[in-house]
C-alpha positions, -999 to +999 in steps of 0.1 A: +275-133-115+309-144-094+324-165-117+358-182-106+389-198-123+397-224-098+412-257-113+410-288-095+422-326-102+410-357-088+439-383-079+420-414-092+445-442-084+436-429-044+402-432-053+399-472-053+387-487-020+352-481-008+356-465+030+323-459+049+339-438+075+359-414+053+354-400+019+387-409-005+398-389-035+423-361-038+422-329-053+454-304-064+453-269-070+469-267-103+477-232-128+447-210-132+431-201-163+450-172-177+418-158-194+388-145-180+371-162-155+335-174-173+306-204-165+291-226-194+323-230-211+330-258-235+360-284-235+375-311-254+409-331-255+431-339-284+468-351-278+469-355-242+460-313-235+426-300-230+415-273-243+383-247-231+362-222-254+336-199-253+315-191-219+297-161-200+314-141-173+275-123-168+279-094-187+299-108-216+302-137-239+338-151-252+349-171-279+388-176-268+404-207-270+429-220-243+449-253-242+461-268-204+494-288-207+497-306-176+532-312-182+541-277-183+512-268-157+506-241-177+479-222-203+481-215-237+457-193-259+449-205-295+434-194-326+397-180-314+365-197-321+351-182-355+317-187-345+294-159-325+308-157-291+284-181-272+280-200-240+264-237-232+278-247-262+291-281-268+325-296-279+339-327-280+372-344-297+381-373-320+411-393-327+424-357-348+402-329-345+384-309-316+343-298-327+327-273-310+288-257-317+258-250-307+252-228-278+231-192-271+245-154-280+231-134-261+197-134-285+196-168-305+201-208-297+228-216-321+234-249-342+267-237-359+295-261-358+333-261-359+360-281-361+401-272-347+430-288-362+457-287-329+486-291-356+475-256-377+461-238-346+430-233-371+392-235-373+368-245-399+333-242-404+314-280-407+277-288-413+256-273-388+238-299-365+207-313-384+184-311-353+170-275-340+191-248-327+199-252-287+219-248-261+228-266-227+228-294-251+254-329-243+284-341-268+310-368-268+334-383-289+343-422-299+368-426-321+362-409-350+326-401-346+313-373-321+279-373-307+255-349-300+218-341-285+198-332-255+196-294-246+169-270-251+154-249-281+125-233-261+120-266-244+141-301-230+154-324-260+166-362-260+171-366-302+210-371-305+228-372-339+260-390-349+288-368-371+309-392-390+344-377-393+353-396-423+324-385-448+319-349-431+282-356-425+254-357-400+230-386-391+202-385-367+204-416-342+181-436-319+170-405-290+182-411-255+158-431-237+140-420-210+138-382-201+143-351-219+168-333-203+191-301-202+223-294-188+231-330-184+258-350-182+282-372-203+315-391-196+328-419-220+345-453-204+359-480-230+340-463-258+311-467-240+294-433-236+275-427-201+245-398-200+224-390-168+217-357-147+203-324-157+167-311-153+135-316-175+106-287-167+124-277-139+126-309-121+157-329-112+156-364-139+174-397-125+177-418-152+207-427-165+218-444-196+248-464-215+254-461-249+269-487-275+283-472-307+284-501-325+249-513-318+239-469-314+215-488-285+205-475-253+204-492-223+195-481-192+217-482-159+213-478-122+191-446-114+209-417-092+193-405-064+179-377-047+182-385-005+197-366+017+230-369-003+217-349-032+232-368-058+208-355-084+218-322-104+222-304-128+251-279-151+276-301-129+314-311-148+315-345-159+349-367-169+362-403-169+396-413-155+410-447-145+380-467-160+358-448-138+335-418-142+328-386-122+303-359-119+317-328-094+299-297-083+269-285-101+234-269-086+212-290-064+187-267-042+220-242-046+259-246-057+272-276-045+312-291-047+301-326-038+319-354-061+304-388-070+320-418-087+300-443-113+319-475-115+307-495-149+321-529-136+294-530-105+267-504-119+272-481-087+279-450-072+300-436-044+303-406-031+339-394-029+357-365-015+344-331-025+361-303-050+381-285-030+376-252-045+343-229-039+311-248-049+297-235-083+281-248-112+282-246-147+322-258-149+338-276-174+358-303-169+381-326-188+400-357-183+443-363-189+458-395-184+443-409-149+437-371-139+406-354-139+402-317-143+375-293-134+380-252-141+357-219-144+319-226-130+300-200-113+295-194-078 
């Protein structure tokens, strides 16, 4: 597996107007990823730097932690992930803390979960997630609650499950509406989560979903599409920046680098310019400030 450590970011404030003739968005080489170049990574952000764990290179799996400062354009490792060395994890961030679990080995699916405390550089073991050990699973992170579900134990999921960060403890929530799915989606917009993409028994889904927190409701948005544009996809990186969210590269009938824009306000898409770097899937991707960044993926 050719697995590369290219870092892109999307210049949001250029991606604004609508222009039928020419695609708009820019993206930025920035600093590599100083480790080794993997797919099926996790990421999460606390205090304005991301940070990327775990992953598959095709021969071995990792469990190093790494944290981008953009202000420094530069890589940092951290304390190491205590769990099993995993890939298709899941991680996502509250107001304090960045979660990490689930995932596959090598030989099991994995419902283990962690959180990181940026100000120790340390990990601690949390209550494993209540539903059945997956990977390829979706997370996301509101405040000080984190979200999890989707994925696949054997086959596609939609239960999700609510951790509450304030009494350490797991609850099972209303199940994503519409279709079970793997390798999915997520991207959250004014604490309003937004799910869609992936594949269920091989086949491309299309529905595609908002979710409340305070009502923990479903409701369901515009549908993507599969014409000759090829929105539909699946293990592509997923991130919100200026009020607006993104999905960018990802597997359609192959590896694909095309980028596409959700705008809450009108329920819409747009396609925008593509990732500059090689086509891949499997990337991660995470969001600083009115930047958007996608590393690692597989070719």
């Amino acid at each position: 597996i050719s697995a590369l450590a290219l870092i892109g970011t999307i210049l949001v404030s250029s991606c604004q107007n609508d222009d039928e003739e020419e695609l708009m968005g820019n993206w930025v080489r920035v600093s590599d990823l100083d480790g080794k170049p993997r797919s099926n990574a996790s990421a999460f952000v606390i205090n304005g730097k991301g940070y990327i764990t775990g992953g598959y290179d095709g021969e071995f799996y990792y469990n190093d932690l790494w944290s981008y400062d953009p202000s420094l354009n530069a890589w940092t490792q951290k304390a190491d992930f205590p769990g099993a060395k995993r890939s298709s994890a899941v991680g996502f961030a509250t107001n304090s803390y960045g979660y990490a679990g689930t995932g596959y080995d090598g030989l099991n699916k994995l419902k283990d979960f962690y959180r990181y405390d940026p100000s120790s550089n340390s990990w601690s073991q949390i209550a494993d997630l209540p539903g059945t050990a997956r990977y390829a699973a979706l997370a996301f992170g509101i405040g000080n609650n984190g979200y999890v579900g989707t994925g696949y134990d054997g086959s596609e999921l939609k239960d999700f499950y609510k951790y509450d960060e304030s009494s350490a403890t797991w609850n099972t929530i209303t199940s994503l509406g519409g279709s079970k799915r793997r390798d999915g989606a997520a991207f959250v917009i004014n604490n309003t989560a937004y799910v869609g993409f992936g594949t269920n028994n091989g086949s491309f889904v299309s529905d595609f979903w908002a979710f409340d927190p305070a009502s923990e409701t479903w409701t369901r948005k515009v549908d993507t599409s599969n014409d000759d544009d090829s929105q539909n996809r699946t293990s592509t990186a997923a991130f919100a920046a200026g009020g607006l969210g993104y999905v960018s590269t990802g597997s359609v009938s192959g590896v694909t680098n095309t980028t596409w824009e959700y705008n809450p306000s009108t329920d819409d898409w747009t396609e925008r310019t593509a990732f500059e770097g090689s086509s891949r899937e499997s990337a991660c991707a995470f969001s600083l400030g009115s930047y958007g960044y996608v590393v690692t993926g597989n070719s």
